[in-house]
N, C-alpha and C positions, 0 to 999 in steps of 0.2 A: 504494500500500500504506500505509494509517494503523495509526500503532502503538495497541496496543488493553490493555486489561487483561492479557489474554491472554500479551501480546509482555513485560510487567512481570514477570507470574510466570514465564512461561520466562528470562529473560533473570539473574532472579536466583536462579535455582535451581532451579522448579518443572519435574515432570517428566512432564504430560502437557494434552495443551488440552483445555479447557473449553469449550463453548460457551453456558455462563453468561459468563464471563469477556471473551469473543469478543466479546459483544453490546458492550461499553461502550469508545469510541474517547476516546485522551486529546488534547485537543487543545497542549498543550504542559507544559513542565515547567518548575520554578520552586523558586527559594530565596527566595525572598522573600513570606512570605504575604499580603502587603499586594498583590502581583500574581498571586494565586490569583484563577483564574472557573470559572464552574462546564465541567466538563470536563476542568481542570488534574490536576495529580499536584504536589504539595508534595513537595519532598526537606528533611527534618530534619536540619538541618548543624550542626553545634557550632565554634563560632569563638571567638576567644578574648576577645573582649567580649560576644557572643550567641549563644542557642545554639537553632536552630531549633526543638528541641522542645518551646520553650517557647509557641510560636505555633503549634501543630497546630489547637487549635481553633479558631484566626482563619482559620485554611487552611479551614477544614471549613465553618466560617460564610460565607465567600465561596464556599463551594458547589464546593470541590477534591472530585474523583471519587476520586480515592487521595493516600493519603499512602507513602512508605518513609520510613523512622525504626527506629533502632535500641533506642528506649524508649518505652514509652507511661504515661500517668497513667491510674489504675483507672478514673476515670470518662468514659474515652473512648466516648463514642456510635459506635462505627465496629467495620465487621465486621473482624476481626484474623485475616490470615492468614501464616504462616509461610513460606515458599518452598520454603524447603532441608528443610521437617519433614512440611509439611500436604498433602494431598493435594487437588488444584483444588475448590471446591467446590460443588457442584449446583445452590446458590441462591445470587445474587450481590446483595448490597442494600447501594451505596455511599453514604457514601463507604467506601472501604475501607483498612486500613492493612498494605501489608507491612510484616513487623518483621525486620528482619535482624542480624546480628551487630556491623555497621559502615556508616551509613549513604553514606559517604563511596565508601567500598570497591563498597558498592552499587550506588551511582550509575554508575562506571566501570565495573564490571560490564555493568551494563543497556547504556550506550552503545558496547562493548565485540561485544557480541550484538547487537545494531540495526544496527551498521555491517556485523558480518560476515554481513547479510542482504541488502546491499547493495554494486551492483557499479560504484562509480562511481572514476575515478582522482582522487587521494587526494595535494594538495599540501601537505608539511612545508614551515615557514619558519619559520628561527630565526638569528639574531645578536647581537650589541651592541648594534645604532641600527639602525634602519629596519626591524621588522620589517611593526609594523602599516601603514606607509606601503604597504611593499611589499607585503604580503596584499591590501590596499583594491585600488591598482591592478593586481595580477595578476588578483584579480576582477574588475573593469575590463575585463579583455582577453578572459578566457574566455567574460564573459556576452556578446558579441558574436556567439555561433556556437553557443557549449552552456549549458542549465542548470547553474548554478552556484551550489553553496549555500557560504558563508565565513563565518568566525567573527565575531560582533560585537564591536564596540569591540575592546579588548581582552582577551578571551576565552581566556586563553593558557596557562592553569595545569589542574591535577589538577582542576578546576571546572569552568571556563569552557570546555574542549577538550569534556569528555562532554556537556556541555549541548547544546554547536555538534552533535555527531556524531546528538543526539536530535532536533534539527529535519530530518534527512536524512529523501526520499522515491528514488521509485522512478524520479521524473522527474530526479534530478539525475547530470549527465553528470559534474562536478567538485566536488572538494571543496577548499577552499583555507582552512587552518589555520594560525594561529600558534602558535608552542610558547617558550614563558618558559625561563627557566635560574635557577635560583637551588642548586639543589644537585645533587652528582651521581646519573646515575639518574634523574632529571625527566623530562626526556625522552627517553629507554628506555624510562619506562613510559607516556607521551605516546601513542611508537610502537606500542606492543604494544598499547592501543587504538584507534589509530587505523589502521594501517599502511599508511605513505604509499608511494607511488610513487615520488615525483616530490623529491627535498630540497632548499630553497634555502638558502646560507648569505649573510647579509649584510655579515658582519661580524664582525672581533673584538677588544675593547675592554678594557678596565678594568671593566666595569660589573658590580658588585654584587662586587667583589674580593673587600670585607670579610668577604661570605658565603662565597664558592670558595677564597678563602687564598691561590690565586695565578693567573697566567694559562694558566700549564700544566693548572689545571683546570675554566678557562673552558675552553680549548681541550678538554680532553677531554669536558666536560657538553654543548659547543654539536656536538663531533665524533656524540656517540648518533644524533642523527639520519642521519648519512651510514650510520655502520653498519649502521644498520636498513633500509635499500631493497634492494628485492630484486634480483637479479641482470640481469632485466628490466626495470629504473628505472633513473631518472636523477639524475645528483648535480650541481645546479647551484652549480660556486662563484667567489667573487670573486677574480682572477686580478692585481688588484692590490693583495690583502692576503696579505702573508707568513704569518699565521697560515694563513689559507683555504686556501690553496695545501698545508699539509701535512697537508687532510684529504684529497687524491686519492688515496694511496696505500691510504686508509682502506676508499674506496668498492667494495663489492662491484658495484654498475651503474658505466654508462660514463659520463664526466666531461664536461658542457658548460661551457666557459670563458668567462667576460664580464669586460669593465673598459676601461680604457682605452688596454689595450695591443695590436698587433695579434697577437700568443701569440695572443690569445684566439679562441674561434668567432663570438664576439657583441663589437664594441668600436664606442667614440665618438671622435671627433674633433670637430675645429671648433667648440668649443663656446663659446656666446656667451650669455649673462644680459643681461636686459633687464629687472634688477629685479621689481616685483610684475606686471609683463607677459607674467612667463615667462621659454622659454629656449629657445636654439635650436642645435641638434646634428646630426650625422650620422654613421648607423648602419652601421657593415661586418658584413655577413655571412658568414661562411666557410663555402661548402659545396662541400667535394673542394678541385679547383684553383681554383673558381670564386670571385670576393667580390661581393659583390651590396650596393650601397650606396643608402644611403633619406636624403633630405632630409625634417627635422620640427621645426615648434615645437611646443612643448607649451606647457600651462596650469600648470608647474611652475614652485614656487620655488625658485630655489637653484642652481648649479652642482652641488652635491653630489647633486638629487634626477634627474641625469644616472644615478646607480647603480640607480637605483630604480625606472627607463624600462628598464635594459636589463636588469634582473630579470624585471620582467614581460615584456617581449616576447621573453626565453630561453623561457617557460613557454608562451607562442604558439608558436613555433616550434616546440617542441619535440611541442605537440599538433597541431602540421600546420594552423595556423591560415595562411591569405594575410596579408600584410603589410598590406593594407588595413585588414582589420579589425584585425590589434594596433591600429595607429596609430590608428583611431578609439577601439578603448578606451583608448589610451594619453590621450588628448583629453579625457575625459570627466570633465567637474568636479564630478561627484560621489561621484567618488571621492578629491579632495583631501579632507585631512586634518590637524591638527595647529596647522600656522599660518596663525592667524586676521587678518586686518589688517581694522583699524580706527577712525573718524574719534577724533582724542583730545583732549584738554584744549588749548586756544588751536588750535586748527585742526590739531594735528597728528596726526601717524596714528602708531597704536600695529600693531607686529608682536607680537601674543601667540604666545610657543612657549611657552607654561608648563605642558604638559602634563607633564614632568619634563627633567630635563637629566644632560648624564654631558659630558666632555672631547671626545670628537669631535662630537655633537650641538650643544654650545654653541658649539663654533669653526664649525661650518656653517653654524649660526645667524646668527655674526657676518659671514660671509663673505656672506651676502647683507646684511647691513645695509649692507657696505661697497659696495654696488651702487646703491645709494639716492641720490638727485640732491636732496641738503639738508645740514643738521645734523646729525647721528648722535649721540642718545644710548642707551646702553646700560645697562638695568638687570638687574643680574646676580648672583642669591644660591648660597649654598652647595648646591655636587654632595656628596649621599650615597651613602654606600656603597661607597669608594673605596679601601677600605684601605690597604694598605700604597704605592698609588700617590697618594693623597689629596693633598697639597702638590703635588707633582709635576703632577696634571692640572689644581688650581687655577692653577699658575704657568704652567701654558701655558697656558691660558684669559687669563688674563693680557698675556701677550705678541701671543696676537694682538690682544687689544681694546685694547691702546695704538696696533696698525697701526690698527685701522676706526674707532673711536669717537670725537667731538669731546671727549662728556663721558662720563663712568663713576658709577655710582651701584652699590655692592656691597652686599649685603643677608646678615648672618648671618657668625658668627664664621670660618669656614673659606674665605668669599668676600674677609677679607682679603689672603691671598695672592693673589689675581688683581688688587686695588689694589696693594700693593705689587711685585708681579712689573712692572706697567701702568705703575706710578712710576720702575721701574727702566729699562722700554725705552723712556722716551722721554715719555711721556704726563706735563704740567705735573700740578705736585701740585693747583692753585684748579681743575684740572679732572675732579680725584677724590674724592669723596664716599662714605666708610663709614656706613652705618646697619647698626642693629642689628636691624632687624625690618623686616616690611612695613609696618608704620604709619610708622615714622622715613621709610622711601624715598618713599611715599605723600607726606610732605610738602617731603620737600628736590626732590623732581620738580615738585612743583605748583607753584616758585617760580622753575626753571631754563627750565620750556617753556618755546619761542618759536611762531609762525607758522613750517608750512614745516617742524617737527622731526619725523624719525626714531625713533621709541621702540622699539627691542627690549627685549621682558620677557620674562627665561628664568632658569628654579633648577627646583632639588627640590620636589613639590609639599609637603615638608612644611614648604617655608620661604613655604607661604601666598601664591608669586608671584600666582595668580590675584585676590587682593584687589586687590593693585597696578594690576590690568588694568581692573577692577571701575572703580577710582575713577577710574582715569584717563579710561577712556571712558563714565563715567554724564553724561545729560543737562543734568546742572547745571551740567558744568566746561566 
């Protein structure tokens, strides 16, 4: 089933099909006109440095078949139809522009209608830390058995979620979504377009405190999704996070438990890190009186990304997959994500996590550096968004990078607490280094490398880590 003109105008209002409208198939949707082709549908989004409608007609010159946009300029070349006012109309000569009241609103809308045309089961996943990790390899497992459509990148907001729901066909068994938190009610209304089955939670953090005022309403914006599965779904949650654990009560479906305790239905033991080699664990599975235990390495980094195998293979299970196939998508390296390694300056190898950072993320980060058979240094700038716990999660970043790190290099005003917390537990001061920016760390690094050194690079991406990664591993050094 291809979504068509037709599928636009009903989806945003219109109230009978055309088969003018019928004839023209869109082949994808897009905010960015500069990635309009001919076929596309441009959505006119207003942002707060650009505002889509100001590119309609670059949309139109790359040959877009519609546009929705809640404003048009008079001298638009494009047939202009209303949803919610005009009646389908008899002769179709695009490109065409629905105009609607809110283009935003729209877009949700339309993906809103597209999805409840389709009947595929429908995974939420939402946390602190590890969502996108865990969405990659839950898809990972599913596409072993079912068509499986998942969100890109990170696709995780009032945006990116109805985009994901508009690439949906008729061939897909699963849907596997991420869903962001930054205020309450996000994802509420996440749900209410998308309406998942299946909820995972990952975790719960500090992260983005600043924005929620407190953890009480993280705990209640990340809780929306449990509430929202239906009675016939399932609530997958982490059974060794005291936050996680006080969404069961929440759940109207029945509760599958994972971590690393054996409470749970799904738990690991034995677990052994073999650095950038991977990792190696074993699986208990509880069903009835019975435990069914699986030997596996994986292509994972990390001790921590042990939570992140047993998410996804809850979500196997849970679809009646055989263990063979989790464990081969649990295997599957392309669905790693995130941490890049790297050859770097004087022969060493750079670990880049700088896609952003928060207090448990950075200390996992470290936690594999400390697995590393060399020197260990750590470049590490300011966590945003931290409010009222901000000093607090810098000094424990801090404390552990005195346990893993030879050297410290801190980047950005707020990254001095994790030097002096580092100074405090132990870590010699000639082997801590304050810079103020990424250029300063760029150069007090390119003087401490050795042959043989360990380089973790992790912050906020607004504190510019990826330049750091840049110079360090460019051809020249």
């Amino acid at each position: 089933m291809s979504l068509t003109l037709t599928d636009i105008y009903l989806g945003l209002g219109g109230q009978r099909i055309h088969p003018a409208l019928a004839a023209f198939p869109v082949s994808e949707f897009v905010i960015d006109s500069r990635q309009a082709t001919p076929g596309s549908c441009f959505i006119a989004l207003p942002g707060e440095h650009v505002d889509g409608h100001d590119y309609i007609h670059d949309a139109i010159a790359r040959g877009a078949t519609a546009v929705i946009a809640h404003r048009v300029s008079p001298d638009l070349q494009a047939q202009i139809i209303r949803p919610e006012k005009d009646p389908a109309p008899a002769l179709v000569r695009p490109p065409i522009l629905f105009l609607t009241e809110d283009s935003l609103a729209a877009l949700q809308r339309l993906a809103a209608y597209w999805r409840a045309r389709h009947h595929p089961t429908v995974i939420g996943i939402t946390g602190s830390v590890g969502k996108t990790s865990t969405k990659e390899l839950t898809a990972a497992v599913l596409r072993q058995q079912f068509p499986t459509l998942w969100t890109p990148g990170n696709y995780n907001n009032e945006i990116g979620l109805p985009l994901s729901l508009l690439r949906l066909t008729a061939e897909h068994r699963y849907v596997v979504l991420e869903m962001g938190f930054y205020t309450p009610g996000e994802i509420a209304q996440l749900c209410e377009i998308a309406h998942p089955h299946i909820g995972v939670i990952t975790n719960i953090g500090p992260i983005h405190l600043e924005r929620a005022g407190s953890m009480e309403a993280i705990f209640q914006g990340k809780s929306e999704l449990i509430r929202a599965l239906p009675a016939n779904g399932r609530a997958i949650l982490n059974w060794d996070d005291p936050w996680v654990k006080k969404m069961a009560p929440l759940s109207p479906a029945p509760i599958f438990k994972y971590g690393l305790t054996p409470e749970a239905d799904l738990w690991a033991d034995a677990i052994e890190s073999y650095g950038l080699a991977g990792i190696r664990f074993r699986f208990h599975h509880r069903i009835g009186d019975r435990i069914d235990d699986y030997h596996v390495q994986l292509p994972l980094l990390g001790r921590h990304s042990v939570h992140t195998a047993l998410r996804a293979a809850s979500v196997g299970l849970i679809a009646g997959m055989a263990w063979e196939d989790i464990i081969r998508g649990l295997k599957d390296v392309n669905a790693l994500l995130r941490i890049d390694i790297a050859p770097g300056h004087r022969q060493s190898t750079i670990i880049d996590d700088t896609y952003n950072a928060s207090p448990p993320s950075t200390i996992a980060a470290l936690n594999l550096l400390a697995e590393m058979e060399g020197r260990k240094i750590a470049i590490l700038g300011d966590m945003l968004e931290l409010g009222e716990e901000e000093e607090k999660g810098h000094r424990l970043v801090g404390a552990r990078a005195a346990e893993t790190a030879d050297i410290l290099i801190t980047v950005g005003p707020r990254a001095h607490w994790i030097a002096e917390q580092a100074r405090g537990q132990g870590l010699a001061s000639d082997r801590i280094y304050e810079a103020e920016n990424a250029n300063a760390a760029i150069d007090i690094a390119r003087t401490l490398i050795q042959p043989g050194d360990f380089i973790l690079i992790k912050g906020s991406r607004a504190m510019h880590m990826d330049a750091i990664v840049a110079q360090l591993t460019a051809p020249s050094t």
